[in-house]
N, C-alpha and C positions, 0 to 999 in steps of 0.2 A: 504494500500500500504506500508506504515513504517511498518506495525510485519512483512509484508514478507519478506520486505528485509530486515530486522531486525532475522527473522528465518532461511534464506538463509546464512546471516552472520555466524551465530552460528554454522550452521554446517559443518563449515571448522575451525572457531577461536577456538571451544571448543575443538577439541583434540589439536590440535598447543597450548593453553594456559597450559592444561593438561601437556601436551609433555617440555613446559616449566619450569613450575612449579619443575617439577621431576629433570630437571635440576640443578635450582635453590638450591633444594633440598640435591642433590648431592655432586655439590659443596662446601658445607657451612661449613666443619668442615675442611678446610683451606681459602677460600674467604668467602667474603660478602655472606649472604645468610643462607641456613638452615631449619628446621622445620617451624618456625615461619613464614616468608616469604616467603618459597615454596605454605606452607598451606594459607595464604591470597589471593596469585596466582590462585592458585587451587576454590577457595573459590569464588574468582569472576567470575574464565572463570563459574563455579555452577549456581550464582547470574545471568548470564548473560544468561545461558540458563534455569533458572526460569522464567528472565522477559520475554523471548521469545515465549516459550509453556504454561506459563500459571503456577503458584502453587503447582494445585489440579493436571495437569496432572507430575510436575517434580515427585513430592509425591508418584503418584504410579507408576512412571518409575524408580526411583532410586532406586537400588538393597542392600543397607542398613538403616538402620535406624540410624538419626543423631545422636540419643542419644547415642544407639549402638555404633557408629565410637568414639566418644569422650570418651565414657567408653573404650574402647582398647586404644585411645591412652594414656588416663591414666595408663593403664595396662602395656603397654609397658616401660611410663616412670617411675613407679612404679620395673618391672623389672630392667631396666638397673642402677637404685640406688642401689638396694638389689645387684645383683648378684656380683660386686666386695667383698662384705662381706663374700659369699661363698668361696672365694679363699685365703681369709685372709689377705682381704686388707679391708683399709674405704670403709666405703658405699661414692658412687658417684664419685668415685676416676675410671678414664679412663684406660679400659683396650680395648687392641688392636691386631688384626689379621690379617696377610697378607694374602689377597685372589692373587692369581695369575691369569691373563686375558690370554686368547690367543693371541699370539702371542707376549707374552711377557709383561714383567712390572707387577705390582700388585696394586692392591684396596686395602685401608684400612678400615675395620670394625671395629667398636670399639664400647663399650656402649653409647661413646658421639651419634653414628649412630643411635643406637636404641631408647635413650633417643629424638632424634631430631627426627624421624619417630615416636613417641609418641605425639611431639608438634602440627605435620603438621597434625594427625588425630583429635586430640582438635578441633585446630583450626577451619576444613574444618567440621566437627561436631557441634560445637558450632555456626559458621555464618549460618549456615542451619538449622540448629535447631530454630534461632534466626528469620531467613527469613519466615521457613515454620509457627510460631506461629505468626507473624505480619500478615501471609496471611488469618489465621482462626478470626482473631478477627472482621474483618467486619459482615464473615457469623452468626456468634454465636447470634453478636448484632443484627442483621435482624430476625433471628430468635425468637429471646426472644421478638422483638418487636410485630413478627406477633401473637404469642399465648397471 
């Protein structure tokens, strides 16, 4: 009776934590918030529809590989150090673009953006990666035990 309603939960909390997260995300290169903390967000509403469905089934429904996500977001923050060097500035020195929204006003881009969309994929990478090998280590042992 608790997984289902435990499953039933999850599948309204997981895109609303998701949907948050990104928020959070957003935000952070003027408030509180940011890569770091978007990706812990993102990481739990994960964690929470892992305890729900079960490991073995998040594993083969999750559409990238942890390891995969944590290697881009290194990638990304890897990029956004280099690339002010290309312009003939220091590396990791904030460069910035004004994106324009409809209906007026604009978004800013900058490497600090890309460097923090580097963080959030570590992060939400790394707890998953973390989660899914905690999950294998019972089966491995039962195994080794039976042969």
């Amino acid at each position: 009776m608790h997984l289902l309603l435990l499953r039933t939960m999850v599948r309204f909390l997981l895109p609303l934590t998701l949907l948050f997260s990104v928020f959070v995300f957003a935000r952070g290169h003027h408030e509180p918030g940011g890569g770091f903390v978007g990706g812990l967000v993102a990481a739990a509403a994960l964690v929470l529809w892992i305890i729900a469905g079960g490991a073995r089934h998040a594993r083969d429904e999750f559409p990238v590989d942890p390891s995969l996500l944590a290697a881009m977001g290194l990638g990304f923050a890897g990029i956004a150090a280099v690339l002010p060097a290309f312009a003939g500035e220091p590396m990791l020195k904030s460069m910035w673009v004004h994106v324009p929204l409809p209906g007026g006003g604009s978004y800013e881009l900058g490497t600090t953006t890309l460097f923090d969309l580097g963080v959030y994929f570590v992060v939400v990478g790394v707890v998953l990666l973390f989660v899914f090998t905690l999950e294998l280590r019972p089966s491995r042992l039962e195994e080794e035990e039976d042969s």
